[in-house]
C-alpha positions as CSV (number, residue, x, y, z in Angstrom):
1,X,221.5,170.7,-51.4
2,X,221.7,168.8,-55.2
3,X,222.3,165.2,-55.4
4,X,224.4,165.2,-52.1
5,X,221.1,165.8,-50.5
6,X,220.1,162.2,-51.8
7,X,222.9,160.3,-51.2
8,X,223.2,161.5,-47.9
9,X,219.7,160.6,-47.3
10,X,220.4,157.1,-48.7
11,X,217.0,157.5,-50.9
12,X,215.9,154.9,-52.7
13,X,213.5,153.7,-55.7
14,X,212.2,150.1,-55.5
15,X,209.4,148.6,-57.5
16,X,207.8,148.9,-60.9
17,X,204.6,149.9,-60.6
18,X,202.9,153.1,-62.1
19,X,202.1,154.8,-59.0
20,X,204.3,155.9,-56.6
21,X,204.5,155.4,-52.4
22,X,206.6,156.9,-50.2
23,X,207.5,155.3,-47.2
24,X,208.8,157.6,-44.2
25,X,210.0,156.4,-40.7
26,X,209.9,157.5,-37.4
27,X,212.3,158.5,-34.9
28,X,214.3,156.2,-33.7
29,X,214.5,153.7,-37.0
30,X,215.6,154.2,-40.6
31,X,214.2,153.1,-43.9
32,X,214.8,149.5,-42.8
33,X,212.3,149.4,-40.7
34,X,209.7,148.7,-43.5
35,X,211.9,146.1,-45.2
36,X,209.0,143.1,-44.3
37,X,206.8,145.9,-45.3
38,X,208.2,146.2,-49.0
39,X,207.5,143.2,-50.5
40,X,203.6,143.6,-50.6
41,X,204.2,146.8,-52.2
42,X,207.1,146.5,-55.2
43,X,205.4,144.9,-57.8
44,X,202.1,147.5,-57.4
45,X,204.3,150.9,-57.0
46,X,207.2,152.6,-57.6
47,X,208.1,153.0,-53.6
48,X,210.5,155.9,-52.7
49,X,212.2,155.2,-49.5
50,X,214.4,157.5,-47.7
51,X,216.1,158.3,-44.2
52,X,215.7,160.9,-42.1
53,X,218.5,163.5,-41.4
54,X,218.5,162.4,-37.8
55,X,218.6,158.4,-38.8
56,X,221.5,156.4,-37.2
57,X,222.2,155.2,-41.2
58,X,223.3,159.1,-41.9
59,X,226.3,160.2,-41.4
60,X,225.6,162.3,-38.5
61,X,227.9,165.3,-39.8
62,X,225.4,165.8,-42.0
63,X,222.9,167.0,-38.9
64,X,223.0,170.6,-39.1
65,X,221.4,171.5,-35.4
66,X,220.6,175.6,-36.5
67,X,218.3,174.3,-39.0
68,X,216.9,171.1,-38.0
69,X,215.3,173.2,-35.2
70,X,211.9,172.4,-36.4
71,X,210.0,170.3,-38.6
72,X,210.0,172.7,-41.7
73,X,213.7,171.3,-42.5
74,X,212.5,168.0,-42.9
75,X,209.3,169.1,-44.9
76,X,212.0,170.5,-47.0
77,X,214.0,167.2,-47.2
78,X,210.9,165.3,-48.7
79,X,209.7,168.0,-51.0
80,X,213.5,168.1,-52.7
81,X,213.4,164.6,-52.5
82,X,209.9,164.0,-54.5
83,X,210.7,166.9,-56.8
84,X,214.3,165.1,-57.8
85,X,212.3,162.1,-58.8
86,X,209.9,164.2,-60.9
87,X,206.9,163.0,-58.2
88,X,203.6,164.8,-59.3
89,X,201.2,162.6,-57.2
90,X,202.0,159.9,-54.4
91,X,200.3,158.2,-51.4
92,X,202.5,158.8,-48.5
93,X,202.4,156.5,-45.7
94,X,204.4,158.5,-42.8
95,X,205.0,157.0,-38.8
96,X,205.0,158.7,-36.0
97,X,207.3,162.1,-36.5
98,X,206.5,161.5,-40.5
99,X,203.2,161.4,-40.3
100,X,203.6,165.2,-38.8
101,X,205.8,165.9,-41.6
102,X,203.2,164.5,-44.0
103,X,200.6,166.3,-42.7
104,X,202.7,169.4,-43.2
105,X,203.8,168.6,-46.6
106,X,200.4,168.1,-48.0
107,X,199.3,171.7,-46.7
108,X,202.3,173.4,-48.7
109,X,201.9,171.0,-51.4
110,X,198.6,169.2,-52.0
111,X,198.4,168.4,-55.1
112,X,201.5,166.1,-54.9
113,X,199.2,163.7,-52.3
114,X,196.5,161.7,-53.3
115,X,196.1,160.0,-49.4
116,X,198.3,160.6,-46.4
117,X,198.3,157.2,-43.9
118,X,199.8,158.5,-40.2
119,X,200.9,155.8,-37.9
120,X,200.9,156.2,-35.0
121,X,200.6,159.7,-35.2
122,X,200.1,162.8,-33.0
123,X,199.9,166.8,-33.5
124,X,200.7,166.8,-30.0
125,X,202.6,165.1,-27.2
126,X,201.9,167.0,-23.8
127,X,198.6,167.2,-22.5
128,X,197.1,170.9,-22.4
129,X,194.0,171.9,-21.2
130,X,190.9,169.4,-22.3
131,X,194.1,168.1,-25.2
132,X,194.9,164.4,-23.9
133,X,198.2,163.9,-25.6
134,X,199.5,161.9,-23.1
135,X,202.5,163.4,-21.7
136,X,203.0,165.4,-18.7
137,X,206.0,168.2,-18.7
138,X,207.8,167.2,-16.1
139,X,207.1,163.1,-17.4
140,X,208.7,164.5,-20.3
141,X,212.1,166.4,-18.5
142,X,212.8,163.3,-17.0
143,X,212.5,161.1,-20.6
144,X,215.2,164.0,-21.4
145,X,217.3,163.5,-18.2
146,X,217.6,159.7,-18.8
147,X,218.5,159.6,-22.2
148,X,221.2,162.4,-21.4
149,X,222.8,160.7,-18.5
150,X,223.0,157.4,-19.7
151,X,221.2,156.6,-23.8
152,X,222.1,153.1,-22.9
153,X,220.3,152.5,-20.0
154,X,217.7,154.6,-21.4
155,X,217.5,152.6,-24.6
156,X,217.4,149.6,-22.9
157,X,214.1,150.5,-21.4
158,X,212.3,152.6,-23.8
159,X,212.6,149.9,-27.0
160,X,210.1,146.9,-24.8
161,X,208.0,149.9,-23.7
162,X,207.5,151.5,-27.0
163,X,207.5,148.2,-29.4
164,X,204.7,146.9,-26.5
165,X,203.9,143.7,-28.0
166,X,205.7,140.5,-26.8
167,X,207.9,140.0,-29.9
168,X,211.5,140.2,-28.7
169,X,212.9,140.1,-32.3
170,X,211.0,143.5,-32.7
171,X,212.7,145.0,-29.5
172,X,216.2,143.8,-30.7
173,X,215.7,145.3,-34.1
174,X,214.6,148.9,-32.5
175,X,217.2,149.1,-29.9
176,X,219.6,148.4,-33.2
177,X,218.4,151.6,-34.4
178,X,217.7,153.7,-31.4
179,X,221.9,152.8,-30.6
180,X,222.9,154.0,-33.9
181,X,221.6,157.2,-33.1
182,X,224.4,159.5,-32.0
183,X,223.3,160.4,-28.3
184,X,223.1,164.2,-29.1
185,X,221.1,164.4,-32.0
186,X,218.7,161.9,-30.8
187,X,217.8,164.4,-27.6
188,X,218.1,167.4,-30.0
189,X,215.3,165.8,-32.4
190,X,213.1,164.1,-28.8
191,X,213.1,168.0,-27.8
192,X,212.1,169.0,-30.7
193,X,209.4,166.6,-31.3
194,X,208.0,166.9,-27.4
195,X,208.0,170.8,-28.2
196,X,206.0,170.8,-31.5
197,X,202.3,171.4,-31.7
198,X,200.4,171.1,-34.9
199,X,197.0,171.1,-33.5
200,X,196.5,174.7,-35.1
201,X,197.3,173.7,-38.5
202,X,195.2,170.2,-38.8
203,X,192.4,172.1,-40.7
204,X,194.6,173.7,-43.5
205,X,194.9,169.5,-44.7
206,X,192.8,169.0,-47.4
207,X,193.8,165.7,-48.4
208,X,192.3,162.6,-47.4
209,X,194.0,160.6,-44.8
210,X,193.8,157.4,-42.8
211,X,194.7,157.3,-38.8
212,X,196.4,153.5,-38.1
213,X,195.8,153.2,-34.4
214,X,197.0,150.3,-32.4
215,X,195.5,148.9,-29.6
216,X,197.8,150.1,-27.3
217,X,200.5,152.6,-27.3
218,X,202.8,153.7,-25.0
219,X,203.5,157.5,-27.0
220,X,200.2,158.2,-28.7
221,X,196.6,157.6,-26.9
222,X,193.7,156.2,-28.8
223,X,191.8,159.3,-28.3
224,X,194.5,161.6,-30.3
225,X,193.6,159.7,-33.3
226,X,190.0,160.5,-33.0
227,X,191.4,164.5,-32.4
228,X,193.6,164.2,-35.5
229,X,189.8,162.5,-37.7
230,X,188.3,165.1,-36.0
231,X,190.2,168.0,-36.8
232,X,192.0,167.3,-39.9
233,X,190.4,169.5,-43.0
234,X,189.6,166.7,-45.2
235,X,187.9,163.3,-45.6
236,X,189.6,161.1,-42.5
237,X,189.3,157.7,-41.3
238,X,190.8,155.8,-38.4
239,X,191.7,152.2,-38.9
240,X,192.6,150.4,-35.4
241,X,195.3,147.5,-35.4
242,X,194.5,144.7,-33.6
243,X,197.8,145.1,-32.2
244,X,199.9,146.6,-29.4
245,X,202.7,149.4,-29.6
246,X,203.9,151.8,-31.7
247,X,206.2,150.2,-34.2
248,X,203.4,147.6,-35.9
249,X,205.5,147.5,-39.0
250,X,208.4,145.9,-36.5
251,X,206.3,144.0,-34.5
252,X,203.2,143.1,-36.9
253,X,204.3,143.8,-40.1
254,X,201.7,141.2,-42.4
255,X,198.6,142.7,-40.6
256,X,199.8,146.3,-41.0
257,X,200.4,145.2,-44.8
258,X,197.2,144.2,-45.4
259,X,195.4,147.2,-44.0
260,X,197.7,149.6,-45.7
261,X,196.6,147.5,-48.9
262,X,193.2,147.8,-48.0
263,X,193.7,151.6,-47.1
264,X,195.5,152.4,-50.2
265,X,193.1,150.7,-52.4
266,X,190.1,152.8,-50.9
């Protein structure tokens, strides 16, 4: 992999502080999205930001589809990125399809994670059995049909859904990143996300971590991030936003600030 691994990844080191964050985004966005985020974090921390291999900002060449199959590939990705900064203890702060990664990170490596924060988070997408995770199957195939037979359209009106507060700069701003997404590899990484089930592995987390739950949101149910305090193997809090959606750093990004202050400080 060597350094072409992190310039490919456009990683980056920002701030000055002793201790180090690592901010990770979701699917969908790239690093940028916690650019309003930054600010109340630089002069405190050394932040390590990075993009996913599936990010619209990577050259999308560099998506190797036999072994991004599952999520190991990109637990991989952060572990070679920490280790090539000489990282030997962070607070990671992962959204949505991070905060899985996280989670699987810290079991293979938990000494290098002093906290995990999950936004917007979930081991889980379909529902199964007494397992609300919100999705039906078939809901799911058609997500899948949609986005294959025309991204646009299907961009158009998942960005208002999923950013579900009224804050159209917020919507703009996603759909920027959801477009730079080549069509392919944004359905290859949906599948594999809608196909993944950590719910078996939750206990093996020994680090402490904090749930950020909004109000309302359209991918994850509130009662997933009672399952994930519930079954997670260490210390766990939930910390609801008094916010809707599930991109608060895009659509609330001081009062997600402050609590991940708050959260880190704890």
């Amino acid at each position: 992999m060597g350094t072409s691994l992190l310039e490919n990844l456009n990683v980056r080191v920002e701030g000055s502080g002793q201790k180090t964050l690592v901010l990770a985004h979701g699917f969908g966005t790239d690093q940028s999205v916690w650019q309003r985020i930054l600010p109340y974090f630089t002069p405190y921390y050394r932040v390590i930001l990075y993009d996913l291999v599936c990010a619209g900002s990577v050259n999308p060449d560099f998506f190797d589809f036999r072994r991004y199959t599952t999520l190991d590939a990109y637990v991989d990705d952060l572990l070679y990125i920490l280790d090539a900064h000489r990282v030997d203890r962070c607070a990671y702060v992962g959204h949505s399809v991070s905060a899985m990664i996280g989670i699987l990170a810290a079991i293979r490596r938990p000494e290098l994670f002093s906290k995990l924060i999950l936004i917007g988070a979930s081991p889980r997408f379909l529902n199964d059995n007494d397992y609300h995770g919100g999705f039906e199957q078939g809901e799911i195939e058609k997500v899948f049909e949609a986005m294959q037979s025309n991204y646009e359209a299907w961009v158009n009106g998942f960005a208002p859904l999923a950013v579900g507060a009224d804050v159209p700069a917020a919507v703009r701003e996603f759909s920027r990143t959801l477009f730079n997404m080549r069509p392919d590899i944004s359905l290859f990484v949906s599948r594999m996300i809608f196909n993944s089930d950590l719910r078996g592995v939750l206990g093996l987390v020994k680090v402490p971590c904090c749930i950020f739950q909004t109000a309302r949101d359209v991918s994850v149910p509130a009662s997933v991030a009672t399952y994930l305090k519930d079954h997670l193997g260490g210390r766990n809090t939930v910390e609801m936003l008094e916010t809707e959606g599930h991109l608060p750093h895009l659509s609330a990004p001081y009062l997600l600030a402050q609590k991940l202050r708050r959260a880190l400080s704890r």
